[in-house]
C-alpha positions, 0 to 999 in steps of 0.5 A: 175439852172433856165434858166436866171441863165444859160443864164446869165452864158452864158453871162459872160463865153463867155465874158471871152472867147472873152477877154482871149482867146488868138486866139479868143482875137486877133480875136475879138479885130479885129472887129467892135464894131457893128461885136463884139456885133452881134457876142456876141449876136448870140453866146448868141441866139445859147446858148438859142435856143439850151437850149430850144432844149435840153429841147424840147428834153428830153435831159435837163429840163431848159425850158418847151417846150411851149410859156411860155418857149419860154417867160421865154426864151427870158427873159433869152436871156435878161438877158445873153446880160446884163451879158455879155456886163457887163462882158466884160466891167468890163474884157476887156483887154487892149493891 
């Protein structure tokens, strides 16, 4: 799986999350749309920095561990925001 498959990924399961969960899809619903969109994208910016440090690590192979990485994942951080915000529109529950 390539990074910006896995970012992407990313992006549409915590969509899924937000618009599903019951106790997080109360929560969020809660939100400004301002609040609902920084929290996607800090949730999306934990995914990358912690795949970045997993492969830094050893742990997994996602990304080298140099500025070309750190470039393909700030593309793959582009794409999971696209994802995600489609995603949730496309998934987006009405009460």
């Amino acid at each position: 799986m390539t990074a910006d498959q896995l970012a992407s990924v990313a992006g549409i399961i915590l969509s899924l999350c937000f618009s599903y969960i019951p106790g997080v899809r109360a929560w969020h619903d809660k939100q400004t749309p301002e609040i609902k969109r920084l929290i996607m994208a800090a949730c999306l910016f934990v995914v990358a920095a912690g795949a970045f440090g997993l492969s830094c690590g050893g742990i997994v192979n996602y990304v080298t561990c140099d500025k070309a990485g750190a470039v393909g994942l700030v593309s793959a951080f582009i794409s999971a925001l696209i994802a995600n915000q489609a995603a949730f529109l496309i998934t987006k529950v009405k009460a």
